[in-house]
KESEDO-185294 format. One line per field, with one value per residue (C-alpha): x negated, y, z; residue number from 1. Coordinates in steps of 0.1 Angstrom, whole numbers, plus 5000, padded with zeros to 4 digits. Each point is the difference from the previous one (the first is absolute). Layout:
KESEDO-185294
xx: X | ...
yy: Y | ...
zz: Z | ...
nr: NUM | ...
END
This chain:
KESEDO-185294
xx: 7289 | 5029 | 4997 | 5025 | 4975 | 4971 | 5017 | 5030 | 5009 | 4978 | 5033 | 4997 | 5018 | 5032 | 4988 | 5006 | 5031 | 5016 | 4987 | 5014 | 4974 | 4970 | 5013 | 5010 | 4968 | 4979 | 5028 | 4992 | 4964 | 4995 | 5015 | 4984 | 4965 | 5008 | 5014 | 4970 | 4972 | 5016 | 4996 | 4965 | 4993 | 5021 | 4975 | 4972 | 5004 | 5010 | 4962 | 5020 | 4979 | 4992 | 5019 | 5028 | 4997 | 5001 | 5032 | 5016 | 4992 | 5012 | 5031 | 5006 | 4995 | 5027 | 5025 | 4995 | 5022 | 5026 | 4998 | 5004 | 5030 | 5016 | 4990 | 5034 | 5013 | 4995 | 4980 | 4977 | 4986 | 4996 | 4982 | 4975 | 4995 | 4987 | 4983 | 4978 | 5000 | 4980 | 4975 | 4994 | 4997 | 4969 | 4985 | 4993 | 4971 | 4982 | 5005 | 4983 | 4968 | 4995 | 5006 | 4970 | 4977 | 4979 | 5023 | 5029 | 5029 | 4988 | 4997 | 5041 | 5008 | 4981 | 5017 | 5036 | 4987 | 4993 | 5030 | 5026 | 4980 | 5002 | 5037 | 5013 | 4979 | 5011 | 5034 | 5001 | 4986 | 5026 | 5029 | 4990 | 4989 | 5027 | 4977 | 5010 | 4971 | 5024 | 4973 | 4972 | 5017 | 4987 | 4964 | 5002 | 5017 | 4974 | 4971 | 5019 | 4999 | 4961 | 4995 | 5019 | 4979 | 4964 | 5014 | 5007 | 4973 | 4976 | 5013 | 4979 | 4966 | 5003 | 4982 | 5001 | 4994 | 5035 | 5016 | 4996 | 5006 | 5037 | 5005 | 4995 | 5019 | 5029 | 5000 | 5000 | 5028 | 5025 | 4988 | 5017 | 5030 | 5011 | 5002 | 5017 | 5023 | 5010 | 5006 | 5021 | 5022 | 5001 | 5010 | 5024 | 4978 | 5009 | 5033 | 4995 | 4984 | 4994 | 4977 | 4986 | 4985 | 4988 | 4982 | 4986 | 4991 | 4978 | 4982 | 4992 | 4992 | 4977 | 4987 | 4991 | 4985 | 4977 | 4989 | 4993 | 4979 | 4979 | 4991 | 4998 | 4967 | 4985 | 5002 | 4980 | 4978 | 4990
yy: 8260 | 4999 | 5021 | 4980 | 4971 | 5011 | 5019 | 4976 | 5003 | 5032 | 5022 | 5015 | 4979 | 5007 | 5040 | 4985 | 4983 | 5032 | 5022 | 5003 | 5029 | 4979 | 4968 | 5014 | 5019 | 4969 | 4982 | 5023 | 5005 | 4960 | 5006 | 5033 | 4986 | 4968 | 5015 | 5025 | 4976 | 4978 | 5037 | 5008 | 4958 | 5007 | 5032 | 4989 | 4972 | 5026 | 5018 | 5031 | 5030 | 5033 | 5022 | 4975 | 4995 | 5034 | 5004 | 4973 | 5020 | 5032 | 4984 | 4991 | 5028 | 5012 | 4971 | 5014 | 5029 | 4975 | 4981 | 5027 | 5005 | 4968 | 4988 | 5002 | 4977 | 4961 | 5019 | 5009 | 4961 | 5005 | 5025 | 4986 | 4973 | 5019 | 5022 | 4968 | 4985 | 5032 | 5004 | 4965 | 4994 | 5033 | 4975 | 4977 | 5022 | 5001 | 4963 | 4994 | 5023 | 4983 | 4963 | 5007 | 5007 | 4971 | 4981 | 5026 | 4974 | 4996 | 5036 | 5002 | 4973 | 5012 | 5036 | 4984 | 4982 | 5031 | 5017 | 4973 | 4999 | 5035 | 5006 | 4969 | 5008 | 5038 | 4990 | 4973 | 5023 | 5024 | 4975 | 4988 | 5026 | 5023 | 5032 | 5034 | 5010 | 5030 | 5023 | 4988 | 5016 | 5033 | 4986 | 4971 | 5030 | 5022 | 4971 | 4989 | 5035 | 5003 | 4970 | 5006 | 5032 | 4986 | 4972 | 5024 | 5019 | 4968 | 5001 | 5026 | 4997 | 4960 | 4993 | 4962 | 5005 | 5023 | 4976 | 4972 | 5024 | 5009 | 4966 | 4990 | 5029 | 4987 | 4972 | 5011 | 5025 | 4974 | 4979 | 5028 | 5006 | 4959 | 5009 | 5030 | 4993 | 4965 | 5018 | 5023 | 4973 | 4983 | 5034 | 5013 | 5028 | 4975 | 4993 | 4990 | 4970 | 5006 | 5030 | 4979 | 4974 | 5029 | 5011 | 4966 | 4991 | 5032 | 4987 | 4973 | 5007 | 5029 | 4975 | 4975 | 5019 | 5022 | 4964 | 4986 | 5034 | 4993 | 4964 | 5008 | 5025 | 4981 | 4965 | 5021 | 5004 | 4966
zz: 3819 | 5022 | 5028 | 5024 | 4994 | 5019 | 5026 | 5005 | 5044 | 5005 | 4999 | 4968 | 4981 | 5019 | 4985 | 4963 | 5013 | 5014 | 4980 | 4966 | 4981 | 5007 | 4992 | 4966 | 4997 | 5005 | 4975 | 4973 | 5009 | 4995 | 4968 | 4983 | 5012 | 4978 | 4973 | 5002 | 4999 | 4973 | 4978 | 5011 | 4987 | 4964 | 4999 | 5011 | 4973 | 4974 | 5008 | 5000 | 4995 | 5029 | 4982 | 5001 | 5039 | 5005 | 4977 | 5023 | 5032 | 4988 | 4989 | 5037 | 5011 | 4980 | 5009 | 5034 | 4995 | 4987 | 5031 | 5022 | 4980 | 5003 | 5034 | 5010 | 4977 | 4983 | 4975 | 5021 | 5002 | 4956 | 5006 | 5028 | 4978 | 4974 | 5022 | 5012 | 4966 | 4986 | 5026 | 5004 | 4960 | 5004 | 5023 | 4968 | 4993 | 5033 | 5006 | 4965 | 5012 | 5035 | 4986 | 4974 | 5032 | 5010 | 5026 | 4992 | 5001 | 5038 | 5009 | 4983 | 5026 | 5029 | 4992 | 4996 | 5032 | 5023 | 4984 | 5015 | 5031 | 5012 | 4982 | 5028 | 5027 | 5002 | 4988 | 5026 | 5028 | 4999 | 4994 | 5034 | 5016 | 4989 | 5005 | 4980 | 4979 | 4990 | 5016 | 4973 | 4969 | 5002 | 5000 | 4973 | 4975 | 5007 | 4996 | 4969 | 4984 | 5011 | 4982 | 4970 | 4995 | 5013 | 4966 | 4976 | 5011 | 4991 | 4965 | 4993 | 5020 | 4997 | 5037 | 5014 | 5029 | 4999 | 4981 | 5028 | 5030 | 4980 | 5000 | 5036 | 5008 | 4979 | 5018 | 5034 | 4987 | 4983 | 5031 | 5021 | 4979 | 5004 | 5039 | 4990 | 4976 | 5019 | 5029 | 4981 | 4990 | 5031 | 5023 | 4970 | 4985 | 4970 | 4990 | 4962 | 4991 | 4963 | 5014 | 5025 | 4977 | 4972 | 5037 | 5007 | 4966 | 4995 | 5032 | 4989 | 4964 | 5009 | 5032 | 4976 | 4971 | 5030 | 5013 | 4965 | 4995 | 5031 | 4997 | 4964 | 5005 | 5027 | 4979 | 4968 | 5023 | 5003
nr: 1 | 2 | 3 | 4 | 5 | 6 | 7 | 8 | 9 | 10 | 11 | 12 | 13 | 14 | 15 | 16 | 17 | 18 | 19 | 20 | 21 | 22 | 23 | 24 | 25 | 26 | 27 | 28 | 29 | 30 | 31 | 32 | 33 | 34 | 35 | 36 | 37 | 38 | 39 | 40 | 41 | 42 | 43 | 44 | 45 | 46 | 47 | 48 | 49 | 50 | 51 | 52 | 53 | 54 | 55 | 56 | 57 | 58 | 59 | 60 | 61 | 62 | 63 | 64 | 65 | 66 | 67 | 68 | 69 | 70 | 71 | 72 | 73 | 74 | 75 | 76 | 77 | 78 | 79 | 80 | 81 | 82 | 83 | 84 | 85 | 86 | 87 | 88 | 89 | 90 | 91 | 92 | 93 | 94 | 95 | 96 | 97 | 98 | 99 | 100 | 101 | 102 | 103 | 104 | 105 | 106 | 107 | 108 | 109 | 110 | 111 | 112 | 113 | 114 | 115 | 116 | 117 | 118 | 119 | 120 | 121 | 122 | 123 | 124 | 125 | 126 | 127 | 128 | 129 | 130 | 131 | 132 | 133 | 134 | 135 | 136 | 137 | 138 | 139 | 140 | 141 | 142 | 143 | 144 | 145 | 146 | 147 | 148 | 149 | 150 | 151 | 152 | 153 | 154 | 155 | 156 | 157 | 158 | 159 | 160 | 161 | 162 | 163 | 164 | 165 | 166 | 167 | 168 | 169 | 170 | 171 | 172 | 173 | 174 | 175 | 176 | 177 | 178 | 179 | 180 | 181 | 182 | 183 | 184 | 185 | 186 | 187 | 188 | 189 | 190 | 191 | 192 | 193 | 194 | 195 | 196 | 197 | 198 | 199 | 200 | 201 | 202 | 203 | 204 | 205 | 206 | 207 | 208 | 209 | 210 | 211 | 212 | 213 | 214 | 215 | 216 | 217 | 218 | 219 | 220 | 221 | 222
END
């Protein structure tokens, strides 16, 4: 999964050599995405229950405040740990669901597969292209508020056809925040690695679990 690899004499990689922030970022990225799928394994083999998934989330949201806290400091990297530990232990729960669907081990894969696809090529494009994407925040906060809402909202009234348009819009909104936040890192909008990877990780986590969603209702429709 190493970046350099697949980009090696296009001109990024002299970006991770110069560039300290991402390097690290992508360091401790590696690492927290390891250490957060070996959790969501242990749980998923532990069947925990909803209500335990959900503890696990809220708890990370929590251990956000600590790392906003500690950023700054060696404990920040504790506390990103368990901040990735947490919310990939909830995933235990959702794995469980979508490998008891017929062919549900492949629609995992294929998820993980899209995930990694569109995490390097957006990654990749702006490590070589060096474009700012600054100019897109605005836009992907107010999307992700719109879709935060149109979710919570779908709690209550329970409507697929919501449900899957939140997703795709998830994904074309984490989609947006890679550019963004590498491009923050890369122009210096970023100077702290240990916030850069919770960024990235987010990204990925909510790509992942958007794409899983998708592919998920489409397969049961088989």
């Amino acid at each position: 999964m190493d970046q350099r690899s697949v980009y090696s004499g296009s001109g990024e990689t002299s970006v991770l050599q110069t560039n300290k922030v991402l390097r690290n970022t992508y360091m401790l990225l590696a690492m927290t995405l390891t250490f957060s799928a070996i959790c969501s394994g242990i749980t998923a083999a532990m069947n925990i229950s909803p209500g335990m998934a959900l503890g696990m989330n809220l708890a990370a949201l929590v251990m956000i405040f600590f790392l906003n806290k500690a950023s700054q400091s060696s404990m920040g990297i504790l506390f990103v740990f368990a901040f990735t530990g947490l919310l990939g232990g909830s995933l235990g729960y959702t794995l469980n669901y979508y490998a008891g669907m017929q062919g549900g081990s492949e629609l995992i894969m294929q998820a993980f597969g899209a995930t990694a696809l569109v995490f390097f090529g957006l990654s990749g494009y702006v490590l070589t292209t060096k474009k700012d994407f600054s100019f897109m925040g605005g836009f992907l906060i107010v999307g992700l508020i719109v879709a935060v809402v149109a979710s919570l909202a779908n709690i209550f009234f329970q409507i697929p056809a919501l449900s899957l348009a939140v997703s795709a819009a998830i994904v074309f909104i984490m989609s947006g925040f890679i550019l963004y936040d590498t491009s923050r890192i890369i122009n210096g909008g970023e100077t702290n690695y240990i916030r850069a990877t919770v960024s990235m990780y987010l990204n990925i986590y909510n790509l992942f679990t958007s794409i899983l969603h998708l592919l998920g209702a489409f397969g049961s429709d088989d």
